[in-house]
C-alpha positions as CSV (number, residue, x, y, z in Angstrom):
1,X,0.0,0.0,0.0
2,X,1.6,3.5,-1.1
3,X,0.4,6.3,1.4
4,X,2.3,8.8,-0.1
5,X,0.9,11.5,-2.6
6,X,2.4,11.2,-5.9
7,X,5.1,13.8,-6.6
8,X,2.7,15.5,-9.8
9,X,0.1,16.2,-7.3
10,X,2.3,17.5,-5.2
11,X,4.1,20.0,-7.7
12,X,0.3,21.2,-9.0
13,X,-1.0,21.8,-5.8
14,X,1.7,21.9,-2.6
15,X,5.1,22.8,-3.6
16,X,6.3,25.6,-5.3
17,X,10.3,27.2,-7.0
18,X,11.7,29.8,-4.6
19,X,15.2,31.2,-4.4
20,X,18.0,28.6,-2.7
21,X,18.5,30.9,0.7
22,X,21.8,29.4,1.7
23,X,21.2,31.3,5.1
24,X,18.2,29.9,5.9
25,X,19.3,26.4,4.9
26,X,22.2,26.6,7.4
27,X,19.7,28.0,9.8
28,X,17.1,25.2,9.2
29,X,20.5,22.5,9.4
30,X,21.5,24.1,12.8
31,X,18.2,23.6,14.3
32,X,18.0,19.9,13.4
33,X,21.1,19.4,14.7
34,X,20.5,21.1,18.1
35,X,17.3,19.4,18.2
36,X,19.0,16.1,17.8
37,X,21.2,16.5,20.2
38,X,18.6,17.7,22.7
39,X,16.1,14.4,21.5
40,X,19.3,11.8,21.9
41,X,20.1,12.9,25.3
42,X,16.6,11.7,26.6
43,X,16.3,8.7,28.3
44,X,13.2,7.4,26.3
45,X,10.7,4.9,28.5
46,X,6.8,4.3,28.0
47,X,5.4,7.3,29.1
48,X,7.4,9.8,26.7
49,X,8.6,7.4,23.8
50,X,5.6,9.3,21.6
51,X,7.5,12.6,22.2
52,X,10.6,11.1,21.7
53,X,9.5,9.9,18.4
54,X,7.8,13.0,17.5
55,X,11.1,14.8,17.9
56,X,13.0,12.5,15.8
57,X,10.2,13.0,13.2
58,X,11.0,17.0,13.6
59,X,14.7,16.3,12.9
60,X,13.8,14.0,9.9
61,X,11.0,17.3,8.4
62,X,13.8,19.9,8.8
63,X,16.7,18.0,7.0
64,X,14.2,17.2,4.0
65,X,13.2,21.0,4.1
66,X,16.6,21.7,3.7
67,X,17.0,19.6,0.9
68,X,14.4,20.8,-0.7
69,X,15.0,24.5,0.0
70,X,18.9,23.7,-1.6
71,X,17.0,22.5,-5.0
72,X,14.8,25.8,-4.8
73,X,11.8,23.9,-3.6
74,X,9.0,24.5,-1.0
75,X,6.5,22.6,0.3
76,X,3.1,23.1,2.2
77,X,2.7,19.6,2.5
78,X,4.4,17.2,4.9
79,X,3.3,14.4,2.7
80,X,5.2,15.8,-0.3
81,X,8.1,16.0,1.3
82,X,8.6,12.4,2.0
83,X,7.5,12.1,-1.5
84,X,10.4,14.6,-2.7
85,X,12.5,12.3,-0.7
């Protein structure tokens, strides 16, 4: 089963060209890593795994941001960028 919106629908309707900002990349880059460094110093156990999880999945939406920011992209649409991916 593929969840993921196909990369056409996502160009027509969620994603659009902008201008690489190699400032705001770095930005976006430093975030993740802070972020990481913060989410990988919890000790993770059953009553905040979810929010350990949800920050990984932060770390995982700025680095593919980034990524698609460096190829002059932008997207509205979480799904489309795993699609990008």
């Amino acid at each position: 089963m593929n969840d993921l919106m196909n990369w056409e629908e996502c160009e027509n309707s969620f994603v659009r060209k902008v201008s690489v900002d190699s400032e705001k990349i770095k930005s976006i880059l430093t975030a993740a890593k802070l972020r990481y460094e913060f989410v990988k110093s919890i000790s993770s156990n059953e009553k905040n795994v979810s929010f350990v999880f949800e920050g990984y999945y932060e770390i995982i939406k700025e680095l593919l941001v980034a990524l698609m920011l460096k190829k002059g992209l932008r997207s509205k649409n979480h799904q489309c960028l795993f699609t990008f991916f």
